[in-house]
N, C-alpha and C positions, 0 to 999 in steps of 0.2 A: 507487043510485049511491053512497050515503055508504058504505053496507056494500063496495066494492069498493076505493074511496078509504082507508079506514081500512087497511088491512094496508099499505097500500104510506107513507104516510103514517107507520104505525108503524116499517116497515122502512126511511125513508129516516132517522127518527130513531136509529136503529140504527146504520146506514151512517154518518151522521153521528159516533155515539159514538164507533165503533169506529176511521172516520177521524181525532178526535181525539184517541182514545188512541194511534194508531199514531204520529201524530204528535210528542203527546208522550212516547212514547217514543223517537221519533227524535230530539229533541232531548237527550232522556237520555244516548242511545247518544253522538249526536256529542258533545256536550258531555265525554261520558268519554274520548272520540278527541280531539278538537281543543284541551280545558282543558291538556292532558301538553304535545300539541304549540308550543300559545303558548308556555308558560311556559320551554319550550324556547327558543324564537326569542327571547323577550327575555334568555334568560340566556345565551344565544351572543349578543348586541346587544352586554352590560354587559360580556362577557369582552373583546371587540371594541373595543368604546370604550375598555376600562383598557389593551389592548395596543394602541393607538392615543396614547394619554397617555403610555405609557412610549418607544414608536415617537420622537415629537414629544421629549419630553425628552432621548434621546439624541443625535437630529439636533442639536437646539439646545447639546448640550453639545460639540458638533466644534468648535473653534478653525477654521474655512474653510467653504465652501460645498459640499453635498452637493447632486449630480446623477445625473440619470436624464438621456441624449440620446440621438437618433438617430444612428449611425456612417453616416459617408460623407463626401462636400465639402460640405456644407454641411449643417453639425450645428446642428439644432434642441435644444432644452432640452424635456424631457416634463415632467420636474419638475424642479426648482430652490428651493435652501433662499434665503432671503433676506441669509444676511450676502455672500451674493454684491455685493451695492451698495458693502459696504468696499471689495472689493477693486478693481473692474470701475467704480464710480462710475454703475452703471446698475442699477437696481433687478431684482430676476425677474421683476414683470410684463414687464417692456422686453423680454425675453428669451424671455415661454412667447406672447407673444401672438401669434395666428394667421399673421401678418407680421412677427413679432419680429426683432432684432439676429438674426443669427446667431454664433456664439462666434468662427468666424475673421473675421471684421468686427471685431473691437476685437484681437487677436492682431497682434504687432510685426507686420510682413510679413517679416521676418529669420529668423523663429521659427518658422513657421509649419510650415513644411517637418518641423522637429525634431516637432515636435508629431505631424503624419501619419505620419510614419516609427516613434514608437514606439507609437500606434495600430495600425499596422499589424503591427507586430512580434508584439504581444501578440496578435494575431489569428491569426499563423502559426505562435506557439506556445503558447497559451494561458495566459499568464504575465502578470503585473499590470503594465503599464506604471509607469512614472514620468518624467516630463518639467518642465523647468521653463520659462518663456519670459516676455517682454515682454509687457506689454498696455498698451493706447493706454485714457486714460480721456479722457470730454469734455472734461474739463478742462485738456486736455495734460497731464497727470502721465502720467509711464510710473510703471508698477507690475511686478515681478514675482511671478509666480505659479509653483507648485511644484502638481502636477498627480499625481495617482496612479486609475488605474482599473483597470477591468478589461470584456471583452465577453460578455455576457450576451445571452440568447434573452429576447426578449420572448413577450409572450402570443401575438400572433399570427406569432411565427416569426419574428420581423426581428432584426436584430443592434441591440443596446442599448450604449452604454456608461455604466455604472454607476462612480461615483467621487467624489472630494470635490476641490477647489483650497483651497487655502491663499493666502495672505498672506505672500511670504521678501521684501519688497524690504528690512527692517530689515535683514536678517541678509547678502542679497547686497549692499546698501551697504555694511556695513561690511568682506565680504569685499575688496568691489571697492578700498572704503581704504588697507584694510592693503596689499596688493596693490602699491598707487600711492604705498607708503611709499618700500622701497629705491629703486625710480626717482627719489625726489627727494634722496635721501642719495648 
């Protein structure tokens, strides 16, 4: 029996070699496939992250609040830059969370209208809106806001509007001043 044991014994040592060389040369192989691909993936990461950094620095350098919402009656915020709380006196979480404010919930109720009509406008002709209006802050300060967007596709097909608001009550106070000059002369 040993004599019939020994060949296969031999041959399973064999089997075995051979399965480790195959091995490590499949390690070989992929390693030669998969070391190019990482090194990829992390250097599209770093490109990512630095056009991510310069993304963020630019939003941060708008003088007003940069928006991504949903178009329709009742406009949600997808994203929302943060100097929105100047303006609006409510922070962007207030605004992106799942039950958030919605934008015409602090919008004068006078204004409102203006607002949907040049949303609309720029949707039947594909041209950038610009609107200005009221807005109610908790506080009772009215503020005005000077509005520019435009309607974009989003990822999954739906109408987006992409834009930034401002900050004009300094500049509509003082228009409204001057204004209320001659009537007092």
């Amino acid at each position: 029996m040993t004599e019939i044991r020994a060949p296969f014994v031999r041959a399973g040592l064999w089997t075995g070699a051979i399965a480790l060389v195959l091995i490590l040369l499949g390690f070989y192989v992929n390693a030669r496939t998969v070391l190019p691909l990482v090194s990829r993936v992390m250097e599209n990461a770093e490109t990512i992250r630095k056009r991510e950094l310069q993304y963020r620095g630019l939003v941060a350098s708008i003088p007003g609040a940069v928006f991504r919402s949903r178009a329709g009656r009742r406009r949600t915020f997808l994203e929302l830059s943060e100097p929105i709380a100047e303006i609006t006196g409510r922070s962007a979480s207030d605004f992106l969370a799942g039950d958030g404010i919605a934008y015409e919930d602090i919008i004068h109720p006078e204004d409102a209208h203006a607002l949907e009509r040049a949303i609309q406008e720029d949707s039947d002709t594909g041209r950038t809106y610009e609107v200005e209006y009221r807005i109610r802050r908790p506080d009772e300060e009215l503020r005005w806001g000077s509005e520019h967007g435009t309607i974009v596709t989003g990822a999954g097909g739906e109408m987006v509007l992409a834009g930034v608001m401002v900050d004009v009550t300094a500049r509509t106070r003082a228009v409204l001043a001057l204004e209320a000059v001659p009537a007092a002369l």
